[in-house]
Structure formats: structure tokens, C-alpha cells
C-alpha positions as CSV (number, residue, x, y, z in Angstrom):
1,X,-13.6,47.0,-10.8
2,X,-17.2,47.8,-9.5
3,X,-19.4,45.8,-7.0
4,X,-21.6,44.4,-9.4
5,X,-18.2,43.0,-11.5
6,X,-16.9,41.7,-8.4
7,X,-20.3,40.2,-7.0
8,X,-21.1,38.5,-10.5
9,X,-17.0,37.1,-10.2
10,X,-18.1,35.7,-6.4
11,X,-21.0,34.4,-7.8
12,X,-19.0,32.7,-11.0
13,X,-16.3,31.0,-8.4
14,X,-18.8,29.8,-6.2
15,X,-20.7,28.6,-9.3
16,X,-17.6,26.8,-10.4
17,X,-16.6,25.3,-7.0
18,X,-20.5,23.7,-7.0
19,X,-20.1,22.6,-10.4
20,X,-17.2,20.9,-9.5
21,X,-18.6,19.5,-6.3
22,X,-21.7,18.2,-8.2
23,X,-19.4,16.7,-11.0
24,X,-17.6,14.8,-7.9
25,X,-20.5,12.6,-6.9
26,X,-20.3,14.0,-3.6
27,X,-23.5,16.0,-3.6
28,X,-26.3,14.3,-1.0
29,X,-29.4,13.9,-3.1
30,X,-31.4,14.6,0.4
31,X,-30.0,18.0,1.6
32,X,-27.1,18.6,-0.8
33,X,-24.4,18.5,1.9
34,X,-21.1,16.5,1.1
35,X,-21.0,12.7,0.8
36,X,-18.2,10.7,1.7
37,X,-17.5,6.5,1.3
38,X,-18.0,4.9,5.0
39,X,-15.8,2.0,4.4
40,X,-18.0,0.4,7.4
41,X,-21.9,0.5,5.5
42,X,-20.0,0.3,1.9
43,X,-21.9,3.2,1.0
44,X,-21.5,6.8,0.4
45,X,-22.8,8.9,3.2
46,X,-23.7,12.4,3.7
47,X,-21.7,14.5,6.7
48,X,-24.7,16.6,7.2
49,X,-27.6,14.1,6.9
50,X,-26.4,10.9,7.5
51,X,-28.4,9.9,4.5
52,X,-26.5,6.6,3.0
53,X,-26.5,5.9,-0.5
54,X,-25.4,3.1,-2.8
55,X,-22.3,3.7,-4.8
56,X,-23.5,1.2,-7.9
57,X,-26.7,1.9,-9.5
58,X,-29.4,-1.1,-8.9
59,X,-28.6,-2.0,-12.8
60,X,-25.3,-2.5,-12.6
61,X,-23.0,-5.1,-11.3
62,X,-19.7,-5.4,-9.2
63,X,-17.0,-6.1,-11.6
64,X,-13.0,-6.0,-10.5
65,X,-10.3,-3.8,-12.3
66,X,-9.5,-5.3,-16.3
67,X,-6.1,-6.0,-17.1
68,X,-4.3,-3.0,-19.0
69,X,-1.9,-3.9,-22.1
70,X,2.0,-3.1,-20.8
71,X,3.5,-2.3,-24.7
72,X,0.7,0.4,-25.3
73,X,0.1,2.0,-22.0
74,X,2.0,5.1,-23.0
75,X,-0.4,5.5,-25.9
76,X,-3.9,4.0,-25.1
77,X,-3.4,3.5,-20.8
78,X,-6.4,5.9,-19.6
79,X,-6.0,9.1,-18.0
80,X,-9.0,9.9,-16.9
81,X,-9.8,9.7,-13.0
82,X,-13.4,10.8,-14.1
83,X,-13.4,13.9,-11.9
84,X,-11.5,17.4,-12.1
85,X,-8.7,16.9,-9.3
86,X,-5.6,18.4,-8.1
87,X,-2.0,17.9,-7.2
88,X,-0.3,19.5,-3.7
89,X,3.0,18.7,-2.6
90,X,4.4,18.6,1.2
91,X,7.4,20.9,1.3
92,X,8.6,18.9,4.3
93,X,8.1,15.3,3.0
94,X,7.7,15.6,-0.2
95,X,5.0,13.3,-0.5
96,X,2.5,14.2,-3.7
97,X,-1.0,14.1,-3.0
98,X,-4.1,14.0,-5.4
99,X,-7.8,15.5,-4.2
100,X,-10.7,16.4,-5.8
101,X,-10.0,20.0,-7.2
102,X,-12.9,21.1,-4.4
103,X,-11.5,19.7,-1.7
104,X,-9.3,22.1,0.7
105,X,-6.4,20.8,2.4
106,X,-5.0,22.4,5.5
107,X,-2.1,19.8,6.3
108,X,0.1,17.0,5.1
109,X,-2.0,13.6,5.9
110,X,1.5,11.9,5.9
111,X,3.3,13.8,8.0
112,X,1.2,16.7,10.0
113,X,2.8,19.3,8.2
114,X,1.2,22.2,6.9
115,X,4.1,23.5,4.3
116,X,1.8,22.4,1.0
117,X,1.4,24.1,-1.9
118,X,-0.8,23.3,-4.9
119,X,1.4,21.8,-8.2
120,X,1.0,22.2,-11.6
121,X,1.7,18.2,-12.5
122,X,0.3,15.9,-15.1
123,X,-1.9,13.6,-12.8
124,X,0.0,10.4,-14.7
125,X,-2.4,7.0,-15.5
126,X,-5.6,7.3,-13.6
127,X,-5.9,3.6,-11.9
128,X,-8.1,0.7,-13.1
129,X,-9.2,-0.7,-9.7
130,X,-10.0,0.2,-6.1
131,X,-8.9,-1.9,-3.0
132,X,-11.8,-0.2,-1.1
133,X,-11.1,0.5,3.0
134,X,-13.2,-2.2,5.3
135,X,-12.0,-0.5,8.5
136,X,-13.1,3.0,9.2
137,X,-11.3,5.7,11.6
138,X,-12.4,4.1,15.0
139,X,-11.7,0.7,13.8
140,X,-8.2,1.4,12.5
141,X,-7.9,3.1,15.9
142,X,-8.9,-0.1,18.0
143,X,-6.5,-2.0,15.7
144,X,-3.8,0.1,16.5
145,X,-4.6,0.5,20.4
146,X,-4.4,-3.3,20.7
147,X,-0.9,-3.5,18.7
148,X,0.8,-0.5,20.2
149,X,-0.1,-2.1,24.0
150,X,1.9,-5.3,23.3
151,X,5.2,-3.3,21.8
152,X,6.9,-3.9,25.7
153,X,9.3,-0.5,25.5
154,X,7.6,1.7,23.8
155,X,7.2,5.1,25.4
156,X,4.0,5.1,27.7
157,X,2.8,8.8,26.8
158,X,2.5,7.4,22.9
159,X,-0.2,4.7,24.1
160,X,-2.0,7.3,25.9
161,X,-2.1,9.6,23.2
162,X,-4.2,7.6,20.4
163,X,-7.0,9.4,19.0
164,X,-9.3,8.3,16.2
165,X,-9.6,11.8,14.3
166,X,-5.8,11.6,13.9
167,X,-5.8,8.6,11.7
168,X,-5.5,9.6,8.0
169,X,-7.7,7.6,5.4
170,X,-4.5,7.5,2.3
171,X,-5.0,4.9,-0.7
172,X,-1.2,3.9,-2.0
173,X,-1.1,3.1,-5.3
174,X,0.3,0.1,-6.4
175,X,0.9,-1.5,-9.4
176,X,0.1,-5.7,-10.5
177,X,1.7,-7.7,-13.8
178,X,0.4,-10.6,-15.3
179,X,3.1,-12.2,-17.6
180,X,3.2,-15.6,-19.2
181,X,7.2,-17.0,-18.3
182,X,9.3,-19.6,-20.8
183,X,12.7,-20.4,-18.8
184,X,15.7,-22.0,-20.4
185,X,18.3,-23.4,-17.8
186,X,20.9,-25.5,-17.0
187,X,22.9,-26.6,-13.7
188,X,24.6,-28.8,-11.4
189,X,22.4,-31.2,-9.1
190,X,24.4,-33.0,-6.6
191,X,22.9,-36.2,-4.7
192,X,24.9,-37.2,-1.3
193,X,25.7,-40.3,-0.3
194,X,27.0,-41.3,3.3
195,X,30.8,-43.0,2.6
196,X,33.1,-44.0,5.7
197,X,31.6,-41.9,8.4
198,X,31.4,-38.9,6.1
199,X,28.9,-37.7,3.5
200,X,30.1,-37.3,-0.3
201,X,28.4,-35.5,-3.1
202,X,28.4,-36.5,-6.5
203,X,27.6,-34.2,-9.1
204,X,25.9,-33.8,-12.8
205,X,24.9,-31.8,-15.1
206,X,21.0,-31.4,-16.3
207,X,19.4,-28.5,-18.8
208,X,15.5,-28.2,-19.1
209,X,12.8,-25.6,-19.4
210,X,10.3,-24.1,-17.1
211,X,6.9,-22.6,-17.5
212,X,5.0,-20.3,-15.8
213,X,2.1,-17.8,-15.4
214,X,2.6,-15.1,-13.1
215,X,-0.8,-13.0,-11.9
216,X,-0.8,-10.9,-9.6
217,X,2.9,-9.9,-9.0
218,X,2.7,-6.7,-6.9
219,X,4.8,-3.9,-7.3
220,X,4.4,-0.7,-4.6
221,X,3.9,2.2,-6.8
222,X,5.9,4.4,-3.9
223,X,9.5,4.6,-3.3
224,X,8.3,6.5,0.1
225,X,6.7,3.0,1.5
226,X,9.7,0.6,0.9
227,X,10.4,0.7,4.2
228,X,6.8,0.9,5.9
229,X,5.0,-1.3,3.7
230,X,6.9,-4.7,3.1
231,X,5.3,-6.1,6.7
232,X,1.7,-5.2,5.4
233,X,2.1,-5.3,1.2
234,X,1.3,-9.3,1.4
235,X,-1.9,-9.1,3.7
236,X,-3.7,-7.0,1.2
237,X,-6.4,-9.0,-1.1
238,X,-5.4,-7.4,-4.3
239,X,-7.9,-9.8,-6.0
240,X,-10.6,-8.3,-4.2
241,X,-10.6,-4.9,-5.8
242,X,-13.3,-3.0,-7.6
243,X,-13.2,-1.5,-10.6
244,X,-12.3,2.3,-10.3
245,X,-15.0,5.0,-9.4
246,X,-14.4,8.0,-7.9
247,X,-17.1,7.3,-5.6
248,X,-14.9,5.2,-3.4
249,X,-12.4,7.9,-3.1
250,X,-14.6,10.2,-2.0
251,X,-13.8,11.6,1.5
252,X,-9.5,10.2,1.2
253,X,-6.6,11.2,-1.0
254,X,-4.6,9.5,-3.3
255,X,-0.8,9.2,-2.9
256,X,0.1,10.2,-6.5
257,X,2.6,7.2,-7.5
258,X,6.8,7.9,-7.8
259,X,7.2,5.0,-9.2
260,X,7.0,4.7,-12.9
261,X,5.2,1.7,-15.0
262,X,8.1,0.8,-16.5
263,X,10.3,1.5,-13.4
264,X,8.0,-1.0,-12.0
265,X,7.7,-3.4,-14.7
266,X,12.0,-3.7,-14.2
267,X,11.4,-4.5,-10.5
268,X,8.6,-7.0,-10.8
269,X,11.1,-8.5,-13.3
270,X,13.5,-9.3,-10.3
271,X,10.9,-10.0,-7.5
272,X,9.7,-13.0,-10.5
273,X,13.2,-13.7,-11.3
274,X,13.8,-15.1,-7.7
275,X,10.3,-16.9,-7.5
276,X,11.3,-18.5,-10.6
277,X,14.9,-20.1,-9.6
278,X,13.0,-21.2,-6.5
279,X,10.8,-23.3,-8.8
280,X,13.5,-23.9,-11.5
281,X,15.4,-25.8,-8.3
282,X,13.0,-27.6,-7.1
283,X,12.0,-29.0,-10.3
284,X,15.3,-29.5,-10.6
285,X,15.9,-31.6,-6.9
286,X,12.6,-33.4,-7.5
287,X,12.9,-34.8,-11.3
288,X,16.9,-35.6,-10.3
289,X,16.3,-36.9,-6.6
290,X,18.9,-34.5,-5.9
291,X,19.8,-32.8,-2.5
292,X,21.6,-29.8,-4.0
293,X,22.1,-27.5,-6.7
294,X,24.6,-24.9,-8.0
295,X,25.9,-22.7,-10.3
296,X,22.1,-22.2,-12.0
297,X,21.7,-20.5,-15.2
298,X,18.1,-19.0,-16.4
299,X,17.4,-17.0,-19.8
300,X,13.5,-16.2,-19.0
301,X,11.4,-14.7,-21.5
302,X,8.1,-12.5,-20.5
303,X,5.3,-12.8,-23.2
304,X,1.4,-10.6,-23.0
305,X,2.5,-8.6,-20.1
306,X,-0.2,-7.3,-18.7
307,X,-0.7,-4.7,-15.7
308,X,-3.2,-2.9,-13.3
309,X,-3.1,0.0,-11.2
310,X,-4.8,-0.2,-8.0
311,X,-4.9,1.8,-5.2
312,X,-4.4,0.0,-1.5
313,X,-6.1,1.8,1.6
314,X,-4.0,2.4,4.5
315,X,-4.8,4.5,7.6
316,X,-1.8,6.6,8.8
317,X,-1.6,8.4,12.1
318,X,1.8,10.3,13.0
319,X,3.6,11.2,15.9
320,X,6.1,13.5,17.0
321,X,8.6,12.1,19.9
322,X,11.1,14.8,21.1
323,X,11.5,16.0,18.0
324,X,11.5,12.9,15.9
325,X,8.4,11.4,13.7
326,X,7.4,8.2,14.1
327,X,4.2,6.6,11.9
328,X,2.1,4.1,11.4
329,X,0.3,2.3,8.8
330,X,-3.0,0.6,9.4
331,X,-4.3,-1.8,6.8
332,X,-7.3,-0.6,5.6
333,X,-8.6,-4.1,4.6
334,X,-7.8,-6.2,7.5
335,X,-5.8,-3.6,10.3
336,X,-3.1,-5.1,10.0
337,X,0.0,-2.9,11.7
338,X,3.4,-1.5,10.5
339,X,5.5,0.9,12.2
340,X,8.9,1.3,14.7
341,X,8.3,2.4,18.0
342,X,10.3,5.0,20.3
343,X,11.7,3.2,23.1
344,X,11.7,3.8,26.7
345,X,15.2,3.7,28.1
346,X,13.3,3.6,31.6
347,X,11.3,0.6,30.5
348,X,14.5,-0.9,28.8
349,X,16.8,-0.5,32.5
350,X,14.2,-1.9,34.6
351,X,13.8,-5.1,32.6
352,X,18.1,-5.2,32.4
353,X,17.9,-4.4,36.3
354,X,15.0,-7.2,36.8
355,X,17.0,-9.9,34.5
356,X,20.7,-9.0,36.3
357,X,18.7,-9.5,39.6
358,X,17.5,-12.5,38.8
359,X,20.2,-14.3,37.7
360,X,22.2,-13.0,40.8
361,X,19.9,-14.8,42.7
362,X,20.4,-17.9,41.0
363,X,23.8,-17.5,40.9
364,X,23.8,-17.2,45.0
365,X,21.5,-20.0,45.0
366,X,23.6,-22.4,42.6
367,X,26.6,-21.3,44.8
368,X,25.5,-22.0,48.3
């Protein structure tokens, strides 16, 4: 191959990378450096320039994420996340990430690892709204700083060693069903009376049927954060998303969902199912003056299911502890915290030494 064949390939790559860079949005209009979404002006901002920028046009208005049609997803649900991106995989986690296809990644955001290699993966359905972040970096740091002071045995050298550049912007998708419910059921309702000094129950039968609509009934579209985000899932404002544009990704990565639609359909059916006998009995206890119920039988039907994806912003920061990871998730909307701490055995002795001490005292004193 000659110089000139190699120069003009240089030229064509760097050519493409641009074109992909200027298809991303992320070009500043000002100096042409890279813009990113500052969760804290709403805005995209440029890293070179600090030259801010409005991500809606003056024209156009906010609107949130539509409702998506659960039968035909497979065959109309969109696909298109509006800009070229890419798949990479951490060998160590496992976790599947999705950047813009001009974006270079060094290490895992989820775990601080950097075995990642690219994937060859269909992307899946691109998502219909944005749950945009609220707190940047620093804030998400302060957040964390005044939750990780009052955990009372966690190690000392982990509250000392908080940094803002170490927390991880990360949306999570997640997905939301509407469905309209028609419950038939039946049951025993028992109402107690108060007979010689003891309480008796008498018992009856009833059968009736319940109705209602469900919005909003969140699924997490990530078997990785069953454990980390049940403590944060209900503080998120799902109704407060925007309608999807790449714009507010710009700058964070997407956790590419594991969780299928109708995976998650089949576990929003049991998460409603429980809401629903919680209703069914107190209709139940309220339209029988009952005090109890039993042996409660419900045939629901789910009619115009309708879904969204959405993505939910979390700030992560990791740490390794002799050995072991431990990490945390900040709530991108209103910091709220999740995460285990290591303990300090030291911390952990003194306060058993302190509490045996004291109670030996008062065990001298009481037996004076």
C-alpha cells in the first residue's frame, strides 16, 4: 500500500469518525469541540468552550414519552436510537453497555474494569422517553458524602476516599405498563364478635368483580439491579420524563436492557396481581363490614396493554475493599442512596466494649 493510499484511508476514518460525531449532536456550534447534557443548566454544553445550548429548538415544545402498543411491539416498536451507536461488553461483569459509535471507552463504568470488548448485538427497542439527570457529578457526590457519614461502621478509609470524577453518569432502562384490569372473585369474609371472654368469627361467602386501571406499573429492565435498585426504583418520577432525544444522552451510557418486553410484561403481571388482592380485600372488608378474609380467588383479565421504555439516571461510584467491590447508586433525579457498606470490625468492638461497660456499671450500681 503506498502513502498516498494510506493517507487518503486516514483521512476517510477521520472523515467518518466526524461524520459520526456531527450526526451525534454533540458538535459545539461555537468552536466545534464536544457537547455534553449538564443535568445542572438542562442544557447541552461544550467541554472546550463552555458555550451552553438549548436541547429543544425555540419552536418546539416539551412533550413526555407516548405510550407504545404491547401486541405489536415486535413488529412496529421503533428501533431507532436516532444516532449510529455501539455495543461493549465487561468481561468481568458482564454488564452491556451502549455509546455513541464515536465515543471511546477505556473502562467498565459499572465496575472499574477495563476487560471490554466491542459486541456485535442488535441494539433491541430504542426507548420512547428520557428520565433526564437533575444532579450532576459534584452534586451526586455531596449526596453521597452526607449518606456514607451517617452509616455508623462503615470503614473510615471509604468516607475519606470520595471523589467526584469517580461517579459514573449510567441511565437504567426500565420499562412502564398501562393495562385496563376486569377481576372476577370470590371468598370468605369473616366478622368477629366478642362471646364469653373470647372472640368468635363467623364466616360467609361473597363473589363480586373489580375494576381497575393500572398506569405506570414499573418494571426494571435489568436483572443486574434487583438487588441495588428496589430501595431507589419508587423515588424516581417516571411521569416526569421527556420524550427520547439523543441529546440528553449525550456525555452518559446506556445500560443495554436484559430484561425482555415480554419477560417484563410476565413480571408486571405479578407485581399487579398483588396490588390487586390488596384492593379486591379491602373492597371486600369494607362492602361486608368484615374483619377478615380467606381463601381468595381472582381470574383477572388485562385489556389495551400498553408500555414505555424509559431510561432512569443513576450515578454509580465503585469501590474496592480488600479485595471485594462494593457500589453505590445515586439517584440522578433526587440523590437518593443505595448501597451496603464494608464494616469496621474495630468500630463494631468498640461499640460492644462501650455497651458491655455500660451495663456493668449498671449492674454494680443496681447491686450495691
Amino acid at each position: 500500500m503506498t502513502e498516498q493510499e494510506t493517507a487518503e484511508m486516514r483521512r476517510h476514518g477521520e472523515s467518518t469518525i466526524e461524520e459520526k460525531k456531527k450526526d451525534s449532536g454533540r458538535k459545539c456550534p461555537r468552536c466545534r469541540g464536544f457537547m455534553e447534557f449538564d443535568p445542572k443548566e438542562g442544557k447541552l454544553r461544550c467541554l472546550s468552550c463552555d458555550y451552553l445550548e438549548a436541547v429543544l429548538a425555540r419552536n418546539e415544545e416539551e412533550t413526555n414519552a407516548a405510550e407504545q402498543d404491547f401486541i405489536y411491539a415486535e413488529r412496529i416498536g421503533n428501533q431507532d436510537w436516532g444516532v449510529e451507536k455501539k455495543t461493549v461488553r465487561c468481561e468481568k461483569c458482564g454488564i452491556e453497555m451502549i455509546y455513541d459509535a464515536a465515543d471511546a471507552l477505556e473502562e467498565c463504568l459499572y465496575c472499574g474494569s477495563n476487560q471490554i470488548t466491542e459486541v456485535q448485538t442488535e441494539l433491541g427497542l430504542a426507548p420512547g422517553g428520557v428520565c433526564v439527570f437533575e444532579l450532576d457529578a459534584k452534586q451526586a457526590a455531596e449526596r453521597f458524602e452526607t449518606w456514607i457519614r451517617k452509616q455508623r461502621f462503615c470503614r473510615k478509609e471509604l468516607k475519606k476516599a470520595v471523589r467526584t470524577k469517580d461517579f459514573k453518569g449510567i441511565y437504567i432502562p426500565c420499562w412502564t405498563f398501562d393495562t385496563h384490569t376486569d377481576t372476577t372473585y370470590d371468598a370468605y369474609y369473616g366478622i368477629n364478635y366478642p362471646r364469653k371472654g373470647v372472640t368468635v368469627t363467623e364466616w360467609g361467602g361473597c363473589n363480586g368483580t373489580y375494576r381497575e386501571f393500572i398506569d405506570d406499573q414499573i418494571v426494571v429492565g435489568s436483572t443486574r439491579h434487583e438487588q441495588d435498585m428496589p430501595n431507589i426504583i419508587r423515588s424516581f418520577r417516571t411521569e416526569d420524563n421527556k420524550t427520547y432525544r439523543q441529546e440528553y444522552l449525550a456525555g452518559f451510557a446506556v445500560e443495554r436492557y436484559s430484561v425482555e418486553l415480554k419477560d417484563a410484561w410476565e413480571k408486571a403481571k405479578e407485581l399487579i396481581s398483588h396490588r390487586l388482592q390488596r384492593h379486591v380485600r379491602d373492597k371486600i372488608l369494607a362492602e361486608c363490614h368484615a374483619d377478615e378474609v380467606k381463601d381468595l380467588k381472582m381470574t383477572t383479565t388485562y385489556t389495551r396493554i400498553q408500555y414505555k421504555l424509559l431510561l432512569l439516571p443513576v450515578w454509580v461510584i465503585c469501590f474496592d475493599v480488600k479485595g471485594k467491590l462494593y457500589r453505590y447508586i445515586v439517584n440522578g433525579q433526587n440523590g437518593s442512596v443505595s448501597g451496603k457498606s464494608p464494616i469496621s470490625a474495630a468500630k463494631v468492638a468498640l461499640t460492644v466494649a462501650g455497651v458491655l461497660a455500660v451495663l456493668g456499671i449498671l449492674w454494680l450500681i443496681l447491686n450495691m
